[in-house]
C-alpha positions, 0 to 999 in steps of 0.5 A: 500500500505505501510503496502504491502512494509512494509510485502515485507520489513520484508521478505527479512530481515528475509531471510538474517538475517537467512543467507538464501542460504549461502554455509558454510565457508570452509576455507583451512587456519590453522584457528589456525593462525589468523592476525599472532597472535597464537590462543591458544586452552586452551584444553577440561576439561575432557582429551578427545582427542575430541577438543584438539589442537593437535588431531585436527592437527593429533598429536598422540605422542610427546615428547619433552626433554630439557637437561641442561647445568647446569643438569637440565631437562624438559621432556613433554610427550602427547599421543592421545589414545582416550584420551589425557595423558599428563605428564610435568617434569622439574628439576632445581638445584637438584628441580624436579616439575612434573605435569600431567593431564589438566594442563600439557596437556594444557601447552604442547597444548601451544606449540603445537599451535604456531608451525608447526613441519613438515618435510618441516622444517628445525630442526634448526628452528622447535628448534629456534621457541619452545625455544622462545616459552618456552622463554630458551635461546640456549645457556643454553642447552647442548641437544634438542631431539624431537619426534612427531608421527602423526595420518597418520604416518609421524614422525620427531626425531631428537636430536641437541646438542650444 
């Protein structure tokens, strides 16, 4: 009789340790956005697009320029094309430091990841949330121009001056 129960017991905690008859979690929540805290996807290794952060949000092309008062100028480029091209520029008192590949597409999916840029927001706040993300107050900048072109077509340009 007890080894009976004992089988009976067995079965069933298989059968929910195995997850039996559970539908899959299909969230329709930016998973990327997890307790308010950003959850940054470091990329992959090999520059495919497959699993980037911003293949996986439609991002074809973005370009991102940051004009000085003081002269400098960072300039991030990222293109999906199959595969991602990533290329980060910046000068700073007359000192030009230029990176491409992982890195800089890891650092350009960094920003990426931590902010919506869609047409439902306002340019001032799209501006507003990548300055504090690359910690460059607004008052050190005499231009911000961003272009993003995603995979459906949907594009947002726009230059601030200040």
């Amino acid at each position: 009789m007890k080894m009976k129960y004992f089988v009976s017991l067995l079965g069933i905690l298989v059968l929910i340790g195995c997850g039996a008859n559970e539908e899959p979690n299909q969230s329709t929540v930016d998973d990327s956005f997890q307790g308010g805290e950003p959850v940054v996807d470091e990329g992959n290794q090999d520059g495919d697009a497959a699993g980037s952060v911003a293949a996986e949000r439609g991002v074809k092309e973005f370009d991102l320029d940051l004009d000085f008062v003081d002269g400098g100028d960072w300039d991030y480029d990222y293109e999906v094309n199959g595969e991602v091209r990533a290329k980060v520029e910046k000068e700073d008192n007359g000192e030009k430091r230029e990176i491409s590949g992982e890195e800089a597409q890891q650092e350009i999916e960094s920003i990426l990841s931590q902010v919506v840029i869609d047409q439902a927001r306002t340019t001032e706040s799209i501006t507003s949330d990548i300055l504090d993300i690359l910690e460059v107050p607004q008052d050190q900048l005499k231009q911000f121009t961003l272009e993003i072109e995603y995979q459906d077509g949907e594009r947002l340009d726009f230059k601030q001056n200040f």
